[in-house]
Structure formats: structure tokens, C-alpha cells
HTML snippet that shows the backbone in 3Dmol.js (N, CA, C, O; Angstrom):
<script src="https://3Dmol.org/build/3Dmol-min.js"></script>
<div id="view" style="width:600px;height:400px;position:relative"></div>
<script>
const pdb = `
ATOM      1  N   UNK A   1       5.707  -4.098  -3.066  1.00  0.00           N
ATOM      2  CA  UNK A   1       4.389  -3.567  -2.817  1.00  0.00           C
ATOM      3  C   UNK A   1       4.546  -2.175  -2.225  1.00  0.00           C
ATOM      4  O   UNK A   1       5.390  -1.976  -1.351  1.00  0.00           O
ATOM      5  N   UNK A   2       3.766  -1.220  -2.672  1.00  0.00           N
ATOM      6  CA  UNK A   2       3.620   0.150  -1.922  1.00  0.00           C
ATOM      7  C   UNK A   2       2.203   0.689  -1.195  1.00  0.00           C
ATOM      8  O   UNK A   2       1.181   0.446  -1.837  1.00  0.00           O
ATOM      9  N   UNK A   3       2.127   1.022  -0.596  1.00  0.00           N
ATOM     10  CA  UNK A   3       1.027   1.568  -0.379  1.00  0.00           C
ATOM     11  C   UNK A   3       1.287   3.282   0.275  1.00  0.00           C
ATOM     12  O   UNK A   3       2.095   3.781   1.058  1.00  0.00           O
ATOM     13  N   UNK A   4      -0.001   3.850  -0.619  1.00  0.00           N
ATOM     14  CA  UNK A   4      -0.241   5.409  -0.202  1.00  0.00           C
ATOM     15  C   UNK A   4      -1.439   5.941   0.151  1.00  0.00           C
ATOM     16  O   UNK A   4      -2.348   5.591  -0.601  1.00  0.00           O
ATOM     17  N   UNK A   5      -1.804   6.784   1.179  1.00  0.00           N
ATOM     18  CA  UNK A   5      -2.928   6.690   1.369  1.00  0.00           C
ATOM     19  C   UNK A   5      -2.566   8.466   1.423  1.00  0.00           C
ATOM     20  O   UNK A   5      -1.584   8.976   1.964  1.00  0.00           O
ATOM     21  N   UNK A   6      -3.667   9.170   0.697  1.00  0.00           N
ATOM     22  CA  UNK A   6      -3.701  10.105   0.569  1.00  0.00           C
ATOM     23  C   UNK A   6      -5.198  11.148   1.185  1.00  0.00           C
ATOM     24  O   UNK A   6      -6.309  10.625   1.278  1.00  0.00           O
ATOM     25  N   UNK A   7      -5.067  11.940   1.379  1.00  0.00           N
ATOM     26  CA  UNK A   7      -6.494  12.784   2.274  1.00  0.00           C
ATOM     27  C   UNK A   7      -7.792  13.627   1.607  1.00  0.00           C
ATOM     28  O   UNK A   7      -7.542  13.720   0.405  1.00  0.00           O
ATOM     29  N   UNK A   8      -8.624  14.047   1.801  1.00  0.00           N
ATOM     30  CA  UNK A   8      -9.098  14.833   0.716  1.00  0.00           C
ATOM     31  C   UNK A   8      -8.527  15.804   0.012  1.00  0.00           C
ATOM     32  O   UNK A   8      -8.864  15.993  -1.157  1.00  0.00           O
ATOM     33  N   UNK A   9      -7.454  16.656   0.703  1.00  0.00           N
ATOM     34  CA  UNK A   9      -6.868  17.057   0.023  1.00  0.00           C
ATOM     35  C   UNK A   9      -5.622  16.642  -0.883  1.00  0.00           C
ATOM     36  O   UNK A   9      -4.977  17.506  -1.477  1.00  0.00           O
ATOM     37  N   UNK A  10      -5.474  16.002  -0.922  1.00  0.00           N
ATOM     38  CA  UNK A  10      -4.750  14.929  -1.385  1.00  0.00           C
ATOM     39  C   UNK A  10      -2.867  14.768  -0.616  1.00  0.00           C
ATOM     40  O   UNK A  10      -1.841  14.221  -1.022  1.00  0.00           O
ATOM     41  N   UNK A  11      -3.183  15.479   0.488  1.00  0.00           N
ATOM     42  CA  UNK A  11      -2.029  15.335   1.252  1.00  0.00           C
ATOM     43  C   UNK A  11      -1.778  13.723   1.722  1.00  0.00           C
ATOM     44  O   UNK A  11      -2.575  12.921   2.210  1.00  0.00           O
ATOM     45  N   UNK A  12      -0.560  13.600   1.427  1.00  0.00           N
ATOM     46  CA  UNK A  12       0.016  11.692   2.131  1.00  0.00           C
ATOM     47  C   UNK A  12      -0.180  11.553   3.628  1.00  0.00           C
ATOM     48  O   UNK A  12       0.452  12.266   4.406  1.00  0.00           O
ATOM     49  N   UNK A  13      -0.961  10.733   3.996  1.00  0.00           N
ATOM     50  CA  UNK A  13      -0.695  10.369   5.512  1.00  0.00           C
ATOM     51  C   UNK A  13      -0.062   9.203   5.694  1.00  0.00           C
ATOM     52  O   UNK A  13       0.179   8.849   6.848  1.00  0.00           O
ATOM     53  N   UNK A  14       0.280   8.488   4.723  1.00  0.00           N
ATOM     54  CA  UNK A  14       0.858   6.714   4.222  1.00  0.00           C
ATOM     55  C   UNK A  14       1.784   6.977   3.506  1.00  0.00           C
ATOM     56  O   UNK A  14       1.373   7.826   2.716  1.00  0.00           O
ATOM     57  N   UNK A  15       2.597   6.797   3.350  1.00  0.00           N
ATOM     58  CA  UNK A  15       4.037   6.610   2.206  1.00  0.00           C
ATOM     59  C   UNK A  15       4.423   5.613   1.963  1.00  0.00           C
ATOM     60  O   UNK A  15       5.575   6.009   2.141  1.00  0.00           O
ATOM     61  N   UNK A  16       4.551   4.677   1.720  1.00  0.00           N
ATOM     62  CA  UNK A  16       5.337   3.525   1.492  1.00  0.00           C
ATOM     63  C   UNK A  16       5.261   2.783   0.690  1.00  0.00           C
ATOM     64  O   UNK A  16       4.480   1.879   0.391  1.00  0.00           O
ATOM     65  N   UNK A  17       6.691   3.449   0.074  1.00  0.00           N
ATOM     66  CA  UNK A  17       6.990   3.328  -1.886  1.00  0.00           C
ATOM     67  C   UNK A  17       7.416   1.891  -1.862  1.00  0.00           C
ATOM     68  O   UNK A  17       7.262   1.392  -2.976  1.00  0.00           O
ATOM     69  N   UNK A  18       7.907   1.040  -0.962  1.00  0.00           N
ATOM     70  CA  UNK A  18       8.578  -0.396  -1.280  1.00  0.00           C
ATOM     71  C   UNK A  18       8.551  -0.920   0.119  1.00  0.00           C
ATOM     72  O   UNK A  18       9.273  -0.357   0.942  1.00  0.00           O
ATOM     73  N   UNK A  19       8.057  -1.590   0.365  1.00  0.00           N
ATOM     74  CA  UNK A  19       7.627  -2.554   1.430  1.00  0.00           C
ATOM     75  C   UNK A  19       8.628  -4.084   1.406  1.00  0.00           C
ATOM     76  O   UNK A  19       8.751  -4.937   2.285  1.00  0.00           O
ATOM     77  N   UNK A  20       9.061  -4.023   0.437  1.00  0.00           N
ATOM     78  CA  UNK A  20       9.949  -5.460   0.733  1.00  0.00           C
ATOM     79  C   UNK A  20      11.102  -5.133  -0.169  1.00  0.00           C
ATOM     80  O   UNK A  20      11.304  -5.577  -1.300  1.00  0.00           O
ATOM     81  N   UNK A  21      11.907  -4.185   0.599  1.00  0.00           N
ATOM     82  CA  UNK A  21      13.131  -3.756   0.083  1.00  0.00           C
ATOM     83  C   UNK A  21      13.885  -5.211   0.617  1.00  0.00           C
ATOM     84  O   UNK A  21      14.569  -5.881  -0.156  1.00  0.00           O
ATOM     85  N   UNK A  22      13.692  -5.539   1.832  1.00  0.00           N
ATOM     86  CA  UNK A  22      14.723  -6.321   2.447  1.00  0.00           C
ATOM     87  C   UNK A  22      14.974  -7.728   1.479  1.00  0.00           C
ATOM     88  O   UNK A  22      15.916  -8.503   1.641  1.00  0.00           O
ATOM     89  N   UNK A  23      13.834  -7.875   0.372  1.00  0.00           N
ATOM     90  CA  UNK A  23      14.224  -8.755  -0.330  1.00  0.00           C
ATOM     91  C   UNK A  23      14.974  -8.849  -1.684  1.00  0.00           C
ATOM     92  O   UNK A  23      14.995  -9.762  -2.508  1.00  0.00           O
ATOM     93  N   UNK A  24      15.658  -7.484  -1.672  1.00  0.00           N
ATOM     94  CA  UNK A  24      15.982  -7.121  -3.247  1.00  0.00           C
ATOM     95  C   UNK A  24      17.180  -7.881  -3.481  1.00  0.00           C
ATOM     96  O   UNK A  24      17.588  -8.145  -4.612  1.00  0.00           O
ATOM     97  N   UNK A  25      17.946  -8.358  -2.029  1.00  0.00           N
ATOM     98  CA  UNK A  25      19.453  -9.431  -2.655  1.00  0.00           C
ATOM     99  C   UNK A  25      18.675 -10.486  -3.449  1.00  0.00           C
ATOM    100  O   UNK A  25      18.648 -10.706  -4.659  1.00  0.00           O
ATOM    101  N   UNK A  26      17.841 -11.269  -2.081  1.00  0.00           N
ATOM    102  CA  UNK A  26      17.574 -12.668  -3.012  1.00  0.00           C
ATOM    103  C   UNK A  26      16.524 -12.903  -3.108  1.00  0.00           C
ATOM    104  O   UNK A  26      16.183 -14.022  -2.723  1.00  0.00           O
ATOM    105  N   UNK A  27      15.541 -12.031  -3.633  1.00  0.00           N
ATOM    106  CA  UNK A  27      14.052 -12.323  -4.195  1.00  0.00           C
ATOM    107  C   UNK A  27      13.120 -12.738  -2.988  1.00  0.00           C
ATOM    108  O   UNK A  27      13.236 -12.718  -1.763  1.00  0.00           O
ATOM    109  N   UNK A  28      12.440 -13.006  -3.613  1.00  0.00           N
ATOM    110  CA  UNK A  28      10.909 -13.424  -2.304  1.00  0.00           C
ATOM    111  C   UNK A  28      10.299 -14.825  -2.916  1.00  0.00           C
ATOM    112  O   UNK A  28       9.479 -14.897  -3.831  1.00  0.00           O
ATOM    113  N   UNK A  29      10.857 -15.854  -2.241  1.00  0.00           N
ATOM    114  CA  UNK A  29      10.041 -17.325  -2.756  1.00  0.00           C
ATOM    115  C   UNK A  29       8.498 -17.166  -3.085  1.00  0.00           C
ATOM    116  O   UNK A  29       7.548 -16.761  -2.414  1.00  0.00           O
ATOM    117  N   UNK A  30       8.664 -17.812  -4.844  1.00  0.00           N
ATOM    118  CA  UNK A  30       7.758 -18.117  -5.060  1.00  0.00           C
ATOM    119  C   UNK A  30       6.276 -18.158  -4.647  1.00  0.00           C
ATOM    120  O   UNK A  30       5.301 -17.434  -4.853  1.00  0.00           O
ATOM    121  N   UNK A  31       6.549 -19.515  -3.857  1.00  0.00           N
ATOM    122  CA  UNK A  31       5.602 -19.944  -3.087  1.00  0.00           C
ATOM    123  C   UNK A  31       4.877 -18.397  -1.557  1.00  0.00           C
ATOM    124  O   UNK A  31       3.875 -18.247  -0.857  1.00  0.00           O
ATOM    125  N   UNK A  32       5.555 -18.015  -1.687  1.00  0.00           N
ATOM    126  CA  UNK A  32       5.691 -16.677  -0.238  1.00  0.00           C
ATOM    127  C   UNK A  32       5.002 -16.175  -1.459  1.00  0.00           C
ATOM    128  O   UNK A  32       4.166 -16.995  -1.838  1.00  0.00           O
ATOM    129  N   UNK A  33       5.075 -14.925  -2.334  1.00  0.00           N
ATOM    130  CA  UNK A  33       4.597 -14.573  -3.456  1.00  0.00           C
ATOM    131  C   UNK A  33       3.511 -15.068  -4.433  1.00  0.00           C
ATOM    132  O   UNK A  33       3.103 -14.727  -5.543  1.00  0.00           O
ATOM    133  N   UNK A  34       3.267 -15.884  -3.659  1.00  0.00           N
ATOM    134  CA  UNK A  34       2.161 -16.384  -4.536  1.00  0.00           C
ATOM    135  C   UNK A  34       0.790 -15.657  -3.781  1.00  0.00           C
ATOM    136  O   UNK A  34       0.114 -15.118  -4.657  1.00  0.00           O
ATOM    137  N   UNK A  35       0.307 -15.520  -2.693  1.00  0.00           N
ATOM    138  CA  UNK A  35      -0.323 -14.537  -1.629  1.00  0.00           C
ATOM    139  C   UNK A  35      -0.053 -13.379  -0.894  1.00  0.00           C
ATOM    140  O   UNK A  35       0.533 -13.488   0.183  1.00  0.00           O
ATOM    141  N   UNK A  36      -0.381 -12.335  -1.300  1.00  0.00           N
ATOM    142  CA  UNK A  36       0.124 -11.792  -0.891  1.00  0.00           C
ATOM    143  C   UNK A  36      -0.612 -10.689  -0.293  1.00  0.00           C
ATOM    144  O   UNK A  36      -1.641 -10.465  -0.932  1.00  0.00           O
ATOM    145  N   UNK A  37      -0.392  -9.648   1.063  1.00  0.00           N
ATOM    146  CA  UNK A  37      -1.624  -9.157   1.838  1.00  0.00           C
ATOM    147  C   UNK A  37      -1.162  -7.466   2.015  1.00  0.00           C
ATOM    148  O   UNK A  37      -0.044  -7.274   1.536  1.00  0.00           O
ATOM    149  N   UNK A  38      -1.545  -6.723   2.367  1.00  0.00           N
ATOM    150  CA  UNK A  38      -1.667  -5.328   3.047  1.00  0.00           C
ATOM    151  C   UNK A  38      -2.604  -4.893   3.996  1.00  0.00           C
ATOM    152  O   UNK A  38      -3.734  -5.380   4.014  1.00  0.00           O
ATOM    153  N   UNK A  39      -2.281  -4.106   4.714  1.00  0.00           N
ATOM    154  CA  UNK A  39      -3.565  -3.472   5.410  1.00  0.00           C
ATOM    155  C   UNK A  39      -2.958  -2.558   6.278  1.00  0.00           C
ATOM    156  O   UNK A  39      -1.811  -2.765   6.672  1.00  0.00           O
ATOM    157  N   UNK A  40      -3.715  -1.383   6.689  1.00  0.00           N
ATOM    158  CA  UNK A  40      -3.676  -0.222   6.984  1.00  0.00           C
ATOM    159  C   UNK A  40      -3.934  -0.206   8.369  1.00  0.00           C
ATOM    160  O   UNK A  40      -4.807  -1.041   8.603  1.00  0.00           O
ATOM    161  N   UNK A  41      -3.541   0.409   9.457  1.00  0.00           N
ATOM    162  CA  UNK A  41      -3.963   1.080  10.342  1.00  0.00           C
ATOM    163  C   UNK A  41      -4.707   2.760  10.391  1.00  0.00           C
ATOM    164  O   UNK A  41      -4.402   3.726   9.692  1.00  0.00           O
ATOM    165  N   UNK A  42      -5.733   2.669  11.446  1.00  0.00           N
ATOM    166  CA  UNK A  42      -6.038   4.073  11.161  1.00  0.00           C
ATOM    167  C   UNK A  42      -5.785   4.518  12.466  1.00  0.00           C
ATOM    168  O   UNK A  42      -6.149   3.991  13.517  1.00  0.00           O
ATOM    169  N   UNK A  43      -4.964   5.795  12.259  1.00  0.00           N
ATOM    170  CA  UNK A  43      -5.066   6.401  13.620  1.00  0.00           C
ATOM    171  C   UNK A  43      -4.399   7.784  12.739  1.00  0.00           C
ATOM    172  O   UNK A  43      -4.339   8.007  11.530  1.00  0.00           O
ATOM    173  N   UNK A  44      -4.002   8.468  13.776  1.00  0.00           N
ATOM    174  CA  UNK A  44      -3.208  10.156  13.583  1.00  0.00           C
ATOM    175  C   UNK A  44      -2.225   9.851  12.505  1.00  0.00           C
ATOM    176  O   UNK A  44      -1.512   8.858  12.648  1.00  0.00           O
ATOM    177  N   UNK A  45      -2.122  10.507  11.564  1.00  0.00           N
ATOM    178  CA  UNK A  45      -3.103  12.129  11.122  1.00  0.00           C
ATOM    179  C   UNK A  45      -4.282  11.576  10.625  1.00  0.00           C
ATOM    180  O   UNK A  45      -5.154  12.442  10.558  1.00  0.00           O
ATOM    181  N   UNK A  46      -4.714  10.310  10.194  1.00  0.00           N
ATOM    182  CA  UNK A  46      -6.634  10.251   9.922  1.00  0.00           C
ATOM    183  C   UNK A  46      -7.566  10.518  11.579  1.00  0.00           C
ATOM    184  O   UNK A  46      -7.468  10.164  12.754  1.00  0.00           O
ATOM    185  N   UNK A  47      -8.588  11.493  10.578  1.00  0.00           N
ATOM    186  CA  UNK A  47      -9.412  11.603  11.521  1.00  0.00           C
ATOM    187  C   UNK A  47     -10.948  10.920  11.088  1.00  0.00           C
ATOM    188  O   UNK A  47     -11.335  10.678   9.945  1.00  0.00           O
ATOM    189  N   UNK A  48     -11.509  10.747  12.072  1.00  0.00           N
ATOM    190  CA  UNK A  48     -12.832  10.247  12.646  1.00  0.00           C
ATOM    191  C   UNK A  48     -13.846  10.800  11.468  1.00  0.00           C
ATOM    192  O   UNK A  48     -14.470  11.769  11.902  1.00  0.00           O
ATOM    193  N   UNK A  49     -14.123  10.543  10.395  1.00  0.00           N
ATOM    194  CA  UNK A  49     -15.011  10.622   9.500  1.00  0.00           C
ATOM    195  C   UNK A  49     -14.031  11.480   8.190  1.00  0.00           C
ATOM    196  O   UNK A  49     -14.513  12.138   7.268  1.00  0.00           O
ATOM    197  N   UNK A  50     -13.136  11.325   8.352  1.00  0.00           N
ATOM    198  CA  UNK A  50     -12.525  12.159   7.323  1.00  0.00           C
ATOM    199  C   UNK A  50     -12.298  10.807   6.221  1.00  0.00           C
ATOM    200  O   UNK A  50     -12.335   9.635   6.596  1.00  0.00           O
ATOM    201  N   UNK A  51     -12.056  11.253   4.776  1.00  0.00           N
ATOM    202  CA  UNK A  51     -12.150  10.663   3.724  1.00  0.00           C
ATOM    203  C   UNK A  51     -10.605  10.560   2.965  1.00  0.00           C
ATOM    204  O   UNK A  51      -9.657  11.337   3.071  1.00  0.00           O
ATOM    205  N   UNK A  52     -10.694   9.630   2.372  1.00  0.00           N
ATOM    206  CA  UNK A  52      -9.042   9.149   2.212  1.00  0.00           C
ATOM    207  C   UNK A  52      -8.933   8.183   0.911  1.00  0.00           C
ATOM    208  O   UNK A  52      -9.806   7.334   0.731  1.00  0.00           O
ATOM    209  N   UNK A  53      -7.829   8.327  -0.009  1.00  0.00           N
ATOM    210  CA  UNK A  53      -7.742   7.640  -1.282  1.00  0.00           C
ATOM    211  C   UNK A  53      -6.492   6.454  -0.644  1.00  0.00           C
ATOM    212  O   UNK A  53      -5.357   6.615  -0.195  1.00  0.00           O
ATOM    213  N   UNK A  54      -7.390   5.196  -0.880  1.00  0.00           N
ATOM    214  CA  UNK A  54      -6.129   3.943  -0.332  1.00  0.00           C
ATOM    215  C   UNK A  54      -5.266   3.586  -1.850  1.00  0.00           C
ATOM    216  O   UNK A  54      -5.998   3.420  -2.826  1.00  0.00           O
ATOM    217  N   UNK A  55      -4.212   3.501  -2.005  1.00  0.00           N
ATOM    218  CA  UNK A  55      -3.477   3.456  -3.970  1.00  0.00           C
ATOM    219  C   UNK A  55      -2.400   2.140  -3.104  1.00  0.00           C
ATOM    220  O   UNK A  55      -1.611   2.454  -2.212  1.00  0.00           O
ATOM    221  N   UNK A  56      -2.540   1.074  -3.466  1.00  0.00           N
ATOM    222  CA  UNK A  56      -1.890   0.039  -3.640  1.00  0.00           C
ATOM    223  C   UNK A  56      -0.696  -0.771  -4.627  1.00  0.00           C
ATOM    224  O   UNK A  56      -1.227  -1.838  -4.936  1.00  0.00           O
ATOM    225  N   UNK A  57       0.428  -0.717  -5.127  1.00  0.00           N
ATOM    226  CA  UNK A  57       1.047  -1.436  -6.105  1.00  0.00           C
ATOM    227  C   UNK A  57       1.791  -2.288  -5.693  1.00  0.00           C
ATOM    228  O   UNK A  57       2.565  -2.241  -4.737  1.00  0.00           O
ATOM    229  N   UNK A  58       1.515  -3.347  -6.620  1.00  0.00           N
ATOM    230  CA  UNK A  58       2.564  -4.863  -6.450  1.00  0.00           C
ATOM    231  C   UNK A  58       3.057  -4.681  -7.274  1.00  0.00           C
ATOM    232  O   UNK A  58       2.348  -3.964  -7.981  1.00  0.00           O
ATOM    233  N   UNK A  59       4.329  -4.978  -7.918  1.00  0.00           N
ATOM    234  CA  UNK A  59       4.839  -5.243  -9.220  1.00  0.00           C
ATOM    235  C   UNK A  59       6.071  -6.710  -9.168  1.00  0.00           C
ATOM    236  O   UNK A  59       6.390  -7.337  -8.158  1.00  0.00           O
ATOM    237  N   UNK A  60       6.402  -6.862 -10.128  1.00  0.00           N
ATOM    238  CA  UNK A  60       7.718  -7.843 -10.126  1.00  0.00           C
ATOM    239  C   UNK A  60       8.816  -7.316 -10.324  1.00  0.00           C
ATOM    240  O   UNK A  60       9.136  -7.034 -11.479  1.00  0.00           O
ATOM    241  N   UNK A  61       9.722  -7.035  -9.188  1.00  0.00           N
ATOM    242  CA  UNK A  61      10.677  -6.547  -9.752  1.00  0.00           C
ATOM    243  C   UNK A  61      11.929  -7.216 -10.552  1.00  0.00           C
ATOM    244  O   UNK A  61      12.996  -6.636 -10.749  1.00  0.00           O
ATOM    245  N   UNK A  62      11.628  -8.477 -10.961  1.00  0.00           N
ATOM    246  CA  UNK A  62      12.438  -9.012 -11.784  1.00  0.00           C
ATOM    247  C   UNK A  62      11.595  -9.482 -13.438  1.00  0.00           C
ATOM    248  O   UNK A  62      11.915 -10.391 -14.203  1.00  0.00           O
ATOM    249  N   UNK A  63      10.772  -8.754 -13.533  1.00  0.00           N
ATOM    250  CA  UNK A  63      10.050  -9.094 -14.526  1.00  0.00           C
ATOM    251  C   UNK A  63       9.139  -7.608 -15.045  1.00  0.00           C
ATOM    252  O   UNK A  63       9.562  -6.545 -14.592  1.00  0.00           O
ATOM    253  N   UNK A  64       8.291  -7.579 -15.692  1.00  0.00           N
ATOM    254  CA  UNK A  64       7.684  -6.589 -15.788  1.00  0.00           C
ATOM    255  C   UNK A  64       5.910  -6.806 -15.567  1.00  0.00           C
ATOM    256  O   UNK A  64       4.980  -6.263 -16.163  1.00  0.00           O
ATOM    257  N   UNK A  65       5.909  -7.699 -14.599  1.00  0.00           N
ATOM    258  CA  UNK A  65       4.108  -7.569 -14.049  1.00  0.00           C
ATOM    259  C   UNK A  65       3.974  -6.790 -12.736  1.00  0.00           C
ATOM    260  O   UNK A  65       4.695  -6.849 -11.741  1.00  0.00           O
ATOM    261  N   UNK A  66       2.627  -5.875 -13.018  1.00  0.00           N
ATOM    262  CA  UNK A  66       2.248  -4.627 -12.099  1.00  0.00           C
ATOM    263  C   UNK A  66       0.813  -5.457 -11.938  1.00  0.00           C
ATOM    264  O   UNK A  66       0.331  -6.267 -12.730  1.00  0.00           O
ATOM    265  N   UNK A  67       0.357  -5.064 -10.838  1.00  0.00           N
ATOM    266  CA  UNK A  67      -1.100  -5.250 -10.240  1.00  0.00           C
ATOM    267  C   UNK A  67      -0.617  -3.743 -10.021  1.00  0.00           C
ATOM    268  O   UNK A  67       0.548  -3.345 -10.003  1.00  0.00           O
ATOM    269  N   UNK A  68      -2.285  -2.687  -9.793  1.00  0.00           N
ATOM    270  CA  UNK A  68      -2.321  -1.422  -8.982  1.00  0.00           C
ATOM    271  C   UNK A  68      -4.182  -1.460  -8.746  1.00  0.00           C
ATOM    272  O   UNK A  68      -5.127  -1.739  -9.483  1.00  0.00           O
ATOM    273  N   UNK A  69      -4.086  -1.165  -7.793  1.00  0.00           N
ATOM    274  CA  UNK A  69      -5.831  -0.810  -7.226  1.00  0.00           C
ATOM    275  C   UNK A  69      -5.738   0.350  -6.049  1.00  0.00           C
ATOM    276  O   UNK A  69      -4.828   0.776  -5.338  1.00  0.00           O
ATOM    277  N   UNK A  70      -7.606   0.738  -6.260  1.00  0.00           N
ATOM    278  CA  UNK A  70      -7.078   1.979  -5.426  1.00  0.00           C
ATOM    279  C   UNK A  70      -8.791   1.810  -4.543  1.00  0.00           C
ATOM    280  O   UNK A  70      -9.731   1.069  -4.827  1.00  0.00           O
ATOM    281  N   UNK A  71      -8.682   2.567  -3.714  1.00  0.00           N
ATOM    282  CA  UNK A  71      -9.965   2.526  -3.116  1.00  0.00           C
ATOM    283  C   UNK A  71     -10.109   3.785  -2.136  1.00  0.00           C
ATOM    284  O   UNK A  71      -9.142   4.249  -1.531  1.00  0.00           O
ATOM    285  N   UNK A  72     -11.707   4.406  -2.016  1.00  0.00           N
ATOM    286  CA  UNK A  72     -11.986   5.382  -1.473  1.00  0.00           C
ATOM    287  C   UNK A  72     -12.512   5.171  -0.468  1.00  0.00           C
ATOM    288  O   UNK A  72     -13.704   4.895  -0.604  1.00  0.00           O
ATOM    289  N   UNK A  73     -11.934   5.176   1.109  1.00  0.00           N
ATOM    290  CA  UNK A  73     -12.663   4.804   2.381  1.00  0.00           C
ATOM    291  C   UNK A  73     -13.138   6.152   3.217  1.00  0.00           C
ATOM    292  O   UNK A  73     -12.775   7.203   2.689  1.00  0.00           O
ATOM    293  N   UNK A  74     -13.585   6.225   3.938  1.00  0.00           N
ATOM    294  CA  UNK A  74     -14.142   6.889   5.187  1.00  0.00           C
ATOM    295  C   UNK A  74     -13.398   6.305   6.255  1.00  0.00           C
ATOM    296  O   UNK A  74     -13.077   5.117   6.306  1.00  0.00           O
ATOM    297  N   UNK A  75     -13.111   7.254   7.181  1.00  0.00           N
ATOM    298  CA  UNK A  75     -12.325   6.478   8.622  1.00  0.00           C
ATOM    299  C   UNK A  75     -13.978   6.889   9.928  1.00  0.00           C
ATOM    300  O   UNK A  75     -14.774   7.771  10.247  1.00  0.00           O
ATOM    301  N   UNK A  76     -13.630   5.674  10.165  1.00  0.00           N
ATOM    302  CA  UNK A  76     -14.185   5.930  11.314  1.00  0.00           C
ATOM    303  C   UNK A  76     -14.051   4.936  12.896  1.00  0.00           C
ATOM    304  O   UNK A  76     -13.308   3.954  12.922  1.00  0.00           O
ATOM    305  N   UNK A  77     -14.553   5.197  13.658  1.00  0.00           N
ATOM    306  CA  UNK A  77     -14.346   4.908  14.931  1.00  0.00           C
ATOM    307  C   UNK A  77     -14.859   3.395  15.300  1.00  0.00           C
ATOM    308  O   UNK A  77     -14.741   2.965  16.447  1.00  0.00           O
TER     309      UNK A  77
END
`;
const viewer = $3Dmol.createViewer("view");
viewer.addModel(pdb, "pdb");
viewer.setStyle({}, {cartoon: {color: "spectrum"}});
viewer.zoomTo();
viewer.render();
</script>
């Protein structure tokens, strides 16, 4: 899973190309993978009404299935 969260200008304040590296020896059970969650904190560098692109990807890395969704939030207080 990655998540990027990018600014109006489309500068990164989020990076994170692979979130479950630690499982690349021996996979991620099934059952663990079958639900699966994200979520963001807001704080510095988002500011207090500023606007932001949330870009999400799951994929399989032993297979070739991608989920990707993206969403446009407002931060606020």
C-alpha cells in the first residue's frame, strides 16, 4: 500500500511508496489481507484550510491486482 498526499500545488507532504516492505520475505496472511486500512494524520506542513489530493494504492505484489483511489480533502481544525 502507498499513500501520497499532495498540496495545491501539487507539492508532496506524504510519501509513502510501500508501507509493508517488512513483508516482502514472507508475504502478508491471507486472512490479515483480506482488510485492509490507511489513514492520515494532519498536522505540519498541512495547514488549517489548505487543500490537498489524498492518492492511495494497494496492489499484490505477488500477482498482478491494483486497487488505486484518490480523494480531494480540505484540512481543517
Amino acid at each position: 500500500m502507498s499513500i501520497r498526499v499532495t498540496d495545491s500545488a501539487g507539492a508532496a507532504v506524504i510519501d509513502a511508496p510501500d508501507l509493508f516492505t517488512q513483508y516482502d520475505a514472507e508475504g502478508l496472511d491471507p486472512e490479515v489481507a483480506a482488510e485492509l486500512s490507511g489513514n492520515i494524520t494532519i498536522g505540519t506542513p498541512m495547514v488549517n484550510g489548505g487543500e490537498y489530493l489524498w492518492e492511495v494504492k494497494v496492489w499484490d505484489k505477488k500477482g498482478d491486482g491494483t486497487i488505486n483511489a484518490s480523494m480531494n480533502f480540505t484540512a481543517v481544525e
